[in-house]
C-alpha positions in Angstrom: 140.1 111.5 68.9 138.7 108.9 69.9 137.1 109.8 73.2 136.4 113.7 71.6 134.0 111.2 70.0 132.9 109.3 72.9 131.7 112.3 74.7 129.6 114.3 71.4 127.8 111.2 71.1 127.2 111.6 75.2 126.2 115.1 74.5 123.8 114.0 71.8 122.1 111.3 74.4 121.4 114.1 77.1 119.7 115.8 74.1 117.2 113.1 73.6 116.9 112.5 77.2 115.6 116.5 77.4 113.2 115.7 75.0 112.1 112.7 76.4 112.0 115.3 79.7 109.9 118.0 78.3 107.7 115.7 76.2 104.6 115.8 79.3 104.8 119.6 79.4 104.9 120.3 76.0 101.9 117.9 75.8 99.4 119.9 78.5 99.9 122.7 75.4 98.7 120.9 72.4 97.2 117.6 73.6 98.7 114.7 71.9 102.6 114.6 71.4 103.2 117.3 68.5 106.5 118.2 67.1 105.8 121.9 67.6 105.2 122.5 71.7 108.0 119.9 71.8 110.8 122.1 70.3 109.3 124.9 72.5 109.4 123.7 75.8 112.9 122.0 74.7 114.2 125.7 73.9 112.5 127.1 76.5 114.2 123.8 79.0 117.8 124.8 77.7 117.2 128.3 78.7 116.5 127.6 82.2 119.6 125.6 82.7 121.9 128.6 82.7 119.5 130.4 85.6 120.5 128.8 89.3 117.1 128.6 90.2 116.7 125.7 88.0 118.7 123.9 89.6 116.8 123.9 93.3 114.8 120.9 94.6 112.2 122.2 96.5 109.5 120.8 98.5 107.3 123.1 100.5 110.0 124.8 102.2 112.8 122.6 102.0 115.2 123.8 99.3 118.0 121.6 97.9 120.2 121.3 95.1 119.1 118.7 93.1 122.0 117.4 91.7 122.5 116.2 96.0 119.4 116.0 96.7 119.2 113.1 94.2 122.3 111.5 94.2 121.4 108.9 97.6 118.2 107.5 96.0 119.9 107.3 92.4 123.0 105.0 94.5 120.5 103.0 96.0 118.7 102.3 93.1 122.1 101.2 91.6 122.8 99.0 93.9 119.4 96.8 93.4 119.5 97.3 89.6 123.3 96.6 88.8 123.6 93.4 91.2 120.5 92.1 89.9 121.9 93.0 86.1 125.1 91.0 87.0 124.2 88.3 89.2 121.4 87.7 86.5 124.2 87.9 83.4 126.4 85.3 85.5 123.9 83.1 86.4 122.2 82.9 83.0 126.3 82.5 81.4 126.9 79.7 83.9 123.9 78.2 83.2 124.4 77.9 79.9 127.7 76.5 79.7 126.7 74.0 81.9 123.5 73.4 79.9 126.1 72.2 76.9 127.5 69.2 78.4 123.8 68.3 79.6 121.3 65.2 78.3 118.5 66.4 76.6 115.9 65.5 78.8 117.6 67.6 81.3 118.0 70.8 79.1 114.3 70.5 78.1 113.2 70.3 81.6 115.6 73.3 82.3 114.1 75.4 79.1 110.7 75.1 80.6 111.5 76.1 83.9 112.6 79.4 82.4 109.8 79.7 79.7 107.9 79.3 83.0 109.8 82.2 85.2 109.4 84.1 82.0 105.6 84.1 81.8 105.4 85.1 85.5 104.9 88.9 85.7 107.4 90.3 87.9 104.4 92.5 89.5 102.8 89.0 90.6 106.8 87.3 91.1 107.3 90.1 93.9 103.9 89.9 95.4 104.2 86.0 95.3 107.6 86.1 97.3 106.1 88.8 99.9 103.0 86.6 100.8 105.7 83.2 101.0 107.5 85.5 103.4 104.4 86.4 105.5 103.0 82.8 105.5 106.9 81.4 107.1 106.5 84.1 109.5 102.9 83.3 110.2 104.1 79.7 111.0 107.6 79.8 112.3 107.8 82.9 113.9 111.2 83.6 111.6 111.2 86.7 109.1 113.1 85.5 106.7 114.1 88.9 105.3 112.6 92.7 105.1 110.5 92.9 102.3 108.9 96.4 102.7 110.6 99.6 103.9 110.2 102.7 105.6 112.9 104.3 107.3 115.7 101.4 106.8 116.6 100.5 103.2 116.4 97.0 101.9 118.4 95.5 98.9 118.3 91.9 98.7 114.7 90.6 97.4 114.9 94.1 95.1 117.9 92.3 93.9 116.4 89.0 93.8 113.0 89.9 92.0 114.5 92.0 90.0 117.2 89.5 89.0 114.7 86.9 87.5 114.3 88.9 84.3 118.1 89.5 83.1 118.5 85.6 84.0 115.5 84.3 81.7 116.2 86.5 78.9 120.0 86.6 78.7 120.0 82.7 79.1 118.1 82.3 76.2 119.6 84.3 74.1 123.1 82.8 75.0 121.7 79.1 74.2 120.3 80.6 70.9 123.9 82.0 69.7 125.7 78.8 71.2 123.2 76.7 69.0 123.8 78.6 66.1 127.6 78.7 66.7 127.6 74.6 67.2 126.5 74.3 63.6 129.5 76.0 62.1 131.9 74.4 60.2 135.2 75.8 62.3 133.5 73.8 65.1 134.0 70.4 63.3 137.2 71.4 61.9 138.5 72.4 65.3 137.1 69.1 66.7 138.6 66.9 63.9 141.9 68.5 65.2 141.5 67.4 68.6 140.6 70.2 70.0 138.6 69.7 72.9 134.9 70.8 73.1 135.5 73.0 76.1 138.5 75.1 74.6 136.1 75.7 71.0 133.4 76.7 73.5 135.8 79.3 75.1 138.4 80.2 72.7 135.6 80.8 69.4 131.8 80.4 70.4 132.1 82.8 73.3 134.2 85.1 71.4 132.4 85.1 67.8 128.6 85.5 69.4 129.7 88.5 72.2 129.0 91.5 69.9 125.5 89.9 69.4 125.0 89.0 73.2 126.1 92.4 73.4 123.5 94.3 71.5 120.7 91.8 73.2 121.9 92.8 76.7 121.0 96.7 76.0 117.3 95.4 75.4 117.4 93.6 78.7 118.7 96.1 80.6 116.2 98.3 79.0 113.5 95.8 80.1 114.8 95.9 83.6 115.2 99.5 84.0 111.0 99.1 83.6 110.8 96.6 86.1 112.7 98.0 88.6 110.5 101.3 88.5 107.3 98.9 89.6 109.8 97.2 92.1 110.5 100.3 93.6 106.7 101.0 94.0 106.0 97.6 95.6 108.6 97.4 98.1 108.0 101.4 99.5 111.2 102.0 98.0 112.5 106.0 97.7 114.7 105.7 95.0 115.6 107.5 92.0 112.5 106.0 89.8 109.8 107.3 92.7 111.5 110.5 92.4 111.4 110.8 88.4 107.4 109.8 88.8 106.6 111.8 91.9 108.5 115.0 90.9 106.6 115.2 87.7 108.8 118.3 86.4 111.0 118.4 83.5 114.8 118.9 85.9 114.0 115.9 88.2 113.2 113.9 84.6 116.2 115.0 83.2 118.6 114.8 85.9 117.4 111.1 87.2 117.7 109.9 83.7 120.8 111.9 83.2 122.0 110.0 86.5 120.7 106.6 84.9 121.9 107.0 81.6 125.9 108.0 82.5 127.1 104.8 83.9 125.8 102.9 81.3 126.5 104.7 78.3 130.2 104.6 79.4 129.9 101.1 80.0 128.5 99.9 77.0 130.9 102.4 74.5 134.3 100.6 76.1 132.7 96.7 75.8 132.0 98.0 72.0 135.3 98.9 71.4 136.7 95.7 73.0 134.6 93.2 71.0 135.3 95.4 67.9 137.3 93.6 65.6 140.2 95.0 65.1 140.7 94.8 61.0 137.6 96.0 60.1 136.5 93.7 56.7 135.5 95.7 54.0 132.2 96.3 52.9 132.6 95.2 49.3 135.0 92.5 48.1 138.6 93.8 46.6 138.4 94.6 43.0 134.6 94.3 42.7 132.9 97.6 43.4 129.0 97.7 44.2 127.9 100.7 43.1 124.3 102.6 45.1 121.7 101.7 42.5 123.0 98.0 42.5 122.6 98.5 46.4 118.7 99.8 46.0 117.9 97.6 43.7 118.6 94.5 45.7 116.8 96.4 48.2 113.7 97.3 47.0 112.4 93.6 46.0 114.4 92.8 50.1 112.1 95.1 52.0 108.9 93.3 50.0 110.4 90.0 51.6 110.8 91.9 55.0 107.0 92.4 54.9 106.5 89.3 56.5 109.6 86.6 57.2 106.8 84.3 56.7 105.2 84.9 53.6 107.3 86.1 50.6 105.1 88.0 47.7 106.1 89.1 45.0 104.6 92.4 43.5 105.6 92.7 40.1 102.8 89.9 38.6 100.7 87.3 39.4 97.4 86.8 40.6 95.7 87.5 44.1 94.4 83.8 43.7 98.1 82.6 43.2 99.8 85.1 45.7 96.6 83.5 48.3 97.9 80.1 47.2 101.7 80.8 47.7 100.9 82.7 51.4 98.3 79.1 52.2 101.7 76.9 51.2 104.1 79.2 52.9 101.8 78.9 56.2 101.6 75.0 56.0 104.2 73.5 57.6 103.8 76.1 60.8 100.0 74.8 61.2 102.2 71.1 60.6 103.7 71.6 63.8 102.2 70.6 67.1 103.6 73.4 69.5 103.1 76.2 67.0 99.0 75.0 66.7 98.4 74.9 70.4 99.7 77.7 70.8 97.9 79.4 67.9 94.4 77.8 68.6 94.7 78.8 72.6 95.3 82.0 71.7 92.4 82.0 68.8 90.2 80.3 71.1 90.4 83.0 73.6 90.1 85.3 70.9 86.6 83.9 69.6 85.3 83.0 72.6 85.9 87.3 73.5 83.7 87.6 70.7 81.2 85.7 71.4 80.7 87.0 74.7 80.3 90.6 73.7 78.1 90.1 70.5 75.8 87.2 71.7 75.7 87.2 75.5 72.8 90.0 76.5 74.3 91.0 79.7 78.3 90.1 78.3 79.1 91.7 82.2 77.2 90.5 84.8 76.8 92.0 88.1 75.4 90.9 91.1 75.3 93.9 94.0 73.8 91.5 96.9 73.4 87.9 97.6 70.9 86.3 99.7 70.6 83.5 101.4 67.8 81.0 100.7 65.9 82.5 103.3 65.4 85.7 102.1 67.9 87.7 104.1 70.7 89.7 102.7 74.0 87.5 102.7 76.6 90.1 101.7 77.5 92.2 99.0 80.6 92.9 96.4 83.0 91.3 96.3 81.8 88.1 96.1 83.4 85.0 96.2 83.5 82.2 93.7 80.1 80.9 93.3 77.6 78.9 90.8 76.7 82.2 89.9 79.8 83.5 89.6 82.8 80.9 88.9 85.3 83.1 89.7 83.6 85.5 91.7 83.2 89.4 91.4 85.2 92.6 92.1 84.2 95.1 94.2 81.7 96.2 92.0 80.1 93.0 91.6 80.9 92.6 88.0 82.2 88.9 87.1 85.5 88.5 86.4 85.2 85.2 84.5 83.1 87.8 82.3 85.7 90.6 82.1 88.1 87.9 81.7 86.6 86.7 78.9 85.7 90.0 77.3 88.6 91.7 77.6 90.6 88.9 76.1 90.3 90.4 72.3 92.1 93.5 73.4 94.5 92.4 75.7 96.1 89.7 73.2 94.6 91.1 69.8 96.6 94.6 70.4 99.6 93.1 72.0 100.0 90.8 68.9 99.6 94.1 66.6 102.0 96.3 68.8 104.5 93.6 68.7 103.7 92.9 65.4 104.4 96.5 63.8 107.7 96.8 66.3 108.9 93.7 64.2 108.1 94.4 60.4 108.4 97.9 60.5 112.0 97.2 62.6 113.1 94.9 60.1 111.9 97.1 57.0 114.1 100.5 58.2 117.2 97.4 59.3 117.4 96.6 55.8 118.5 99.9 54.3 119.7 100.8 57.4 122.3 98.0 57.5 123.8 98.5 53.6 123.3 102.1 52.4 123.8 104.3 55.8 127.4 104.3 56.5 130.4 106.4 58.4 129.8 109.1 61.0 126.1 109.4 60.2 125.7 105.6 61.0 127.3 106.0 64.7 125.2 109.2 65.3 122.5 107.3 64.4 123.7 104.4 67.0 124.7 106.8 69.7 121.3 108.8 69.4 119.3 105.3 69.9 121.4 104.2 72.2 120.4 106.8 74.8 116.8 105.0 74.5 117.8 101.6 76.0 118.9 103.5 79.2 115.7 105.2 79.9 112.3 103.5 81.3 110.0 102.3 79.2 107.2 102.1 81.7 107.9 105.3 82.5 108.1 107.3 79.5 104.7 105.1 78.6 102.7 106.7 81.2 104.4 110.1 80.7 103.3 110.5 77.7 99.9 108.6 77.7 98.6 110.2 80.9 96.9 113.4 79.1 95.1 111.1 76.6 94.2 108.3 78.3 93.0 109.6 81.7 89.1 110.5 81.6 89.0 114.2 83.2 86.4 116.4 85.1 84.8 117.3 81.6 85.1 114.1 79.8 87.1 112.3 76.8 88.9 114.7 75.0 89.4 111.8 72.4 87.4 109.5 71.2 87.9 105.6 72.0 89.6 104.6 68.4 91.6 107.6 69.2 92.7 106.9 72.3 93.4 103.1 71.1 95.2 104.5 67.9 98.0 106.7 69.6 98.7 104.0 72.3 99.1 101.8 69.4 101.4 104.0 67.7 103.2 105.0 70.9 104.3 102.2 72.1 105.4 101.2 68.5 107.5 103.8 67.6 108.6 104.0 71.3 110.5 100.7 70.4 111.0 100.7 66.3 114.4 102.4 66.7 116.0 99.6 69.1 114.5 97.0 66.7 116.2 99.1 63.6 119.7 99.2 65.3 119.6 96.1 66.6 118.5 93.9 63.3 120.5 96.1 61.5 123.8 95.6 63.3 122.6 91.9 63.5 122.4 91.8 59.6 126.1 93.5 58.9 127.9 91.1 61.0 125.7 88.0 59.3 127.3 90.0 56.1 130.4 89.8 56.9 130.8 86.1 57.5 133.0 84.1 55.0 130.5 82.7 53.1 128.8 85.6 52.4 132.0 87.0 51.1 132.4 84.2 48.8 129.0 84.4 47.9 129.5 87.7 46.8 132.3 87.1 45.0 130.7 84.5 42.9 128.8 87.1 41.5 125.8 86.8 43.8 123.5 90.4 44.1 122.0 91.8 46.7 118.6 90.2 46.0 119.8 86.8 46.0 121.9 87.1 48.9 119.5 88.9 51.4 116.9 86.0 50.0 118.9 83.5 50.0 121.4 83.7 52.9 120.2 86.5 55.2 116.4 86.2 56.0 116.4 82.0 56.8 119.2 83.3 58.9 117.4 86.1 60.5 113.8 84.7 61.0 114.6 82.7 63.6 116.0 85.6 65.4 112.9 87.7 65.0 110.1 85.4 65.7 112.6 85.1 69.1 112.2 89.1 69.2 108.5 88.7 68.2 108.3 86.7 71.2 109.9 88.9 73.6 108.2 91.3 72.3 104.5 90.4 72.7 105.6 89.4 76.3 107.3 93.1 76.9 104.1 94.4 75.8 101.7 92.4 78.1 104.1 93.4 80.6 103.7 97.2 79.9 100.2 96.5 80.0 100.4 94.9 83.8 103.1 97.9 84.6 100.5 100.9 83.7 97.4 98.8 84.5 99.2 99.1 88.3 99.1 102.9 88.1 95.6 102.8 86.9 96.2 103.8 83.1 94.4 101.2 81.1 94.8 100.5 77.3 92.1 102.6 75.3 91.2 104.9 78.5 90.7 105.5 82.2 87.0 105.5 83.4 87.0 108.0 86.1 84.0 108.8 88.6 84.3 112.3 89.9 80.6 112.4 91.5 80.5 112.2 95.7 80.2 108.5 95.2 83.9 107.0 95.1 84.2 104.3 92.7 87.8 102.6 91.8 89.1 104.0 88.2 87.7 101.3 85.3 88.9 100.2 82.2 86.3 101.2 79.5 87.1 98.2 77.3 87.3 95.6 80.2 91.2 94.8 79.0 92.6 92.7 81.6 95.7 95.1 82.9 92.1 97.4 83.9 91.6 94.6 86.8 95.1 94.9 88.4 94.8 98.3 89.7 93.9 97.9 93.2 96.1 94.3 93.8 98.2 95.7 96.1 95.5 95.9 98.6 93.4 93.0 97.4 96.8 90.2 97.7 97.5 91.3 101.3 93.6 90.3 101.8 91.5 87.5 102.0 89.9 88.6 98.7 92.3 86.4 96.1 89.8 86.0 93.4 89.6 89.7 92.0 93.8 89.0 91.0 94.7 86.0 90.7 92.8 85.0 88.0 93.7 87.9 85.5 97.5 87.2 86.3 96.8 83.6 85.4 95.5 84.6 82.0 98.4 86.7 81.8 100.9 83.8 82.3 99.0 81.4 80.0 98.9 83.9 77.5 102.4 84.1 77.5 103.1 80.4 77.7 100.9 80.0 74.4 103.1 82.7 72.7 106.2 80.9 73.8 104.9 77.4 72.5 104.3 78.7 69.6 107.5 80.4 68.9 109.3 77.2 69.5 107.6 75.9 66.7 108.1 78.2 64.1 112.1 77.6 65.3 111.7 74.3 64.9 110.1 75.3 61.1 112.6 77.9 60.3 115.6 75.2 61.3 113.9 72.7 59.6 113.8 74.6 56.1 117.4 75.5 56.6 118.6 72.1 57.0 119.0 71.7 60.4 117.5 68.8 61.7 115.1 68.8 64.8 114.9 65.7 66.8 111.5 64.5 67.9 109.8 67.2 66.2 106.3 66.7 66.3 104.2 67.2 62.9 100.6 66.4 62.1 101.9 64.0 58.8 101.8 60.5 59.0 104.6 58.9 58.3 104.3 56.2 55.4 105.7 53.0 56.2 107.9 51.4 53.5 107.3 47.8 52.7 110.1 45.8 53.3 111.3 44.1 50.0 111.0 40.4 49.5 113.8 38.4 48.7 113.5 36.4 46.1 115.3 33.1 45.4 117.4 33.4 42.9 117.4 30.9 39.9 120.2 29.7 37.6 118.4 30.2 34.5 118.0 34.1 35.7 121.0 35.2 34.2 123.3 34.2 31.3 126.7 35.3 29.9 126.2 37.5 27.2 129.9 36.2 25.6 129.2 32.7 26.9 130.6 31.1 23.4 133.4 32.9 23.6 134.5 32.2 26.9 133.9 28.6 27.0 136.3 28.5 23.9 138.9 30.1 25.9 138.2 28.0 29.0 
């Protein structure tokens, strides 16, 4: 039965993968994504499967079967993505074990090594390992290894590039759970018996936190299925993700993902059914039935918590003055901490600054086509190099890029914050209901269904789908700019709401099935006060971590389709006989990565290094500040930071003076009597 099971829900993944397949076509029909064209190419997709025809490769006059045809590039993408999946996974577990038995100072300097491999786009990580293999070369004579290909196939810096991701990303997320795990009373229990600290770590932490490392590794493979499409583009490699952007049609999407998709699906369904428990808890305690409207009505007041796991506001009374006064005292102690206020004011700085430049500054872009030379005669033209002029010299146009820099900030972060944002909230709005009233068969189709999303690209089916709106053609916009802006906003949200959904929401069941919840529960405790009280300190620590990773996945996306010249709110395309470089048309700073492969094999460093530098601090400012509001959310439920920094002054208590103590201070209330006795 079970594996009848296994292979409907496999059935039902293929099905979204043909949307996902047919999505661009049905898209040339009626513009933006509409639920209509899609259904029709769909029908009109599982139609042509049943004619041979369909199933013919075929490129100019070579004609193969595409199932062959694809199946060498799909194994040698496999090869780069699943060693750089598991040597990642092993290194990060290692890692982290060993991290345990570590000083401090040590695992601090070890957490900022990552955060610091984790701000580094792996666009610029690849291109920075090509150019340290040139400059050995240049110097030794000794090539070190391939790192480009042509005819011969090259696999270990794919590997190693692509590795650095599943490393970062799984290694936190194992420290997080081992943290979390430390604190729990079994731990001290099993250490008061003398159990050593190595057998709790192996025999319960690793044990109770794999179904959550689980569920987090589908996101990072999910993240590196992205990564390894722009690795494949930046090392000439022919593999199954060149194939899936350079075929274009609706059977070489479908297959490739098809061919992606299997291993993983199968992979991922046994490790479920291995970290299963094997007594499944109930979901109600014996002999105390909660009945549905009990459910929704701990609900309802829930999701207005979920709004924001900052802020809790209460509808239902209560002025905007006193709601503005509780949202001011819930915000305090965040603005208290150190690393969350760098963070915030770089990031706000940047932000203003944007702002400033494009309302007050005349000419917010300047560009300089020529320079001279003092006397008179023409010195050169675009690009120009760092000058007075100029800080950080021009592009090939001879616009600034200190100035697009600094004007495209406010998009760049402003958006990314409000994509990441909206993946969040609206994420851990559906996980509520999700996680307590949706139960039984339709629960696991949901699960399958969504699972078949953290197997396909996300870079990919990002420019799939936001080619046709955001590319300027022959005749114009067909949209205007808030239009184009508004569906890549949307996109890219509801692209990722469903993982978020799933993933909270399997999150929140297991936290509900812990043994204090039970007891809560049987105490008498409702819904309300439990999800208030025991689930969301639990859980916002978790999603300002997803927050996080978010806002870096999506500044990532940005640098990913900024590479293939498809820039947030639109594509400024020339088509006159004067060939100009595609432009961003609101100066966002993924529009000034386009042409970098050519420009970092040249002399001409200025027009990318730069941008990628704002990139990384960017994403070191978002990190800071999510290890403050940890540091917050851990505070408030009582687990103590050490050293954490707060702007509060500490008030010194006086020490108390002594004083001399007198023999007339006291007497004995029964004195008489006793000296009778005595």
């Amino acid at each position: 039965m079970r594996l009848i099971k296994l292979f409907i829900y496999y059935i039902l993944g293929l099905i979204g993968i043909m949307l996902v397949s047919v999505a661009p076509s049905s898209m040339g029909r009626g513009g933006m994504l509409q639920i209509g064209p899609l259904i029709q190419e769909l029908m009109l997709f599982i139609e042509k499967l049943f004619e041979a025809e369909t199933w013919i490769y075929q490129l100019e006059s070579y004609r193969e079967n595409i199932i062959t045809f694809l199946w060498d590039p799909y194994m040698y993408s496999m090869k780069i993505l699943l060693g750089a999946i598991i040597i990642g996974f092993f290194i990060a577990f290692v890692l982290a074990i060993i991290t345990l038995y570590l000083p401090k100072p040590v695992v601090s300097f070890i957490q900022r090594i990552m955060n610091i491999f984790e701000a580094i786009p792996d666009l610029m990580f690849a291109f920075m390992i090509q150019l340290l293999i040139v400059y050995i070369y240049k110097q030794t004579g000794i090539l070190v290894m391939e790192f480009t290909t042509f005819d011969q196939k090259i696999v270990a810096l794919p590997m190693f590039v692509l590795a650095v991701l599943p490393t970062v990303s799984f290694y936190k997320i194992v420290m997080m759970y081992f943290e979390e795990e430390k604190r729990e009373q079994y731990v001290e229990f099993a250490k008061s018996k003398g159990v050593k600290f190595s057998g709790v770590i192996f025999k319960h932490i690793i044990r109770n936190m794999a179904p959550n490392a689980l569920f987090h590794s589908k996101i990072i493979i999910w993240a590196a299925l992205s990564s390894l499409f722009v690795v494949e583009w930046i090392f000439n490699i022919q593999g199954i993700m060149y194939y899936i952007y350079a075929g274009f049609s609706p059977m070489v999407i479908a297959m490739a993902l098809f061919y992606v998709f299997t291993p993983f699906f199968f992979i991922f369904s046994i490790a479920e059914m291995f970290t299963k428990e094997k007594v499944e808890r109930s979901e109600v305690v014996k002999n105390r039935k909660v009945r549905l409207q009990e459910k929704i009505k701990g609900i309802i007041p829930a999701l207005q918590y979920a709004l924001h796991p900052l802020v809790h506001v209460r509808i239902e009374g209560g002025s905007f003055r006193r709601w503005a006064k509780s949202t001011a005292n819930s915000l305090k102690p965040y603005f208290k901490n150190m690393k969350f206020l760098i963070g915030f004011l770089f990031l706000l700085g940047l932000v203003l600054m944007s702002f400033y430049q494009s309302i007050f500054v005349e000419d917010s872009v300047s560009q300089m086509r020529y320079t001279y030379n003092e006397d008179g005669t023409l010195k050169g033209g675009p690009p120009h190099p760092p000058s007075e002029e100029q800080p950080l010299g021009s592009d090939r146009l001879g616009f600034s890029i200190f100035d697009q820099i600094l004007v495209g900030a406010k998009y760049t972060i402003i958006f990314a914050t409000i994509i990441a944002l909206l993946r969040i909230v609206l994420g851990a709005i559906i996980a509520i209901p999700y996680a307590f009233l949706i139960k039984g068969k339709f629960k696991r189709f949901i699960d399958k269904v969504v699972d078949s999303m953290h197997f396909i690209p996300l870079t990919v089916i990002a420019y799939l789908l936001l080619y046709p709106v955001l590319w300027k053609g022959p005749n114009g916009w067909g949209y205007t700019e808030i239009e184009r802006i508004t569906y890549q906003i949307v996109l890219l949200t509801v692209l990722v709401v469903p993982l978020i959904t799933v993933l909270v929401g399997n999150e929140v069941k297991m936290l509900f099935q812990r043994e204090y919840m039970i007891s809560a529960r049987t105490m008498g405790g409702d819904w309300w006060h439990i999800i208030k009280t025991h689930i969301m300190p639990h859980m916002a620590p978790r999603l300002g971590v997803l927050f996080g990773q978010q806002f870096i996945q999506v500044l990532l996306i940005f640098v990913h389709l900024g590479l293939f010249k498809l820039f947030f709110g639109g594509t400024q395309v020339f088509y006159g006989l004067l060939k100009t470089p595609p432009t961003s048309s609101t100066y966002e700073w993924s529009g000034m990565i386009s042409g970098m492969k050519n420009e970092m094999m040249t002399s001409n460093w200025w027009i990318v290094y730069p941008v990628f530098i704002a990139f990384v601090l960017s994403i070191i400012a978002m990190q800071i500040m999510l290890q403050g509001m940890k540091e917050v959310q851990q505070y408030r439920i009582g687990v103590g930071i050490p050293n954490m920094k707060r702007f509060k002054r500490k008030k010194r208590e006086k020490p108390e003076q002594k004083q001399p103590s007198e023999r007339e201070a006291f007497t004995f209330i029964h004195g008489g009597n006793r000296s009778q006795h005595l």
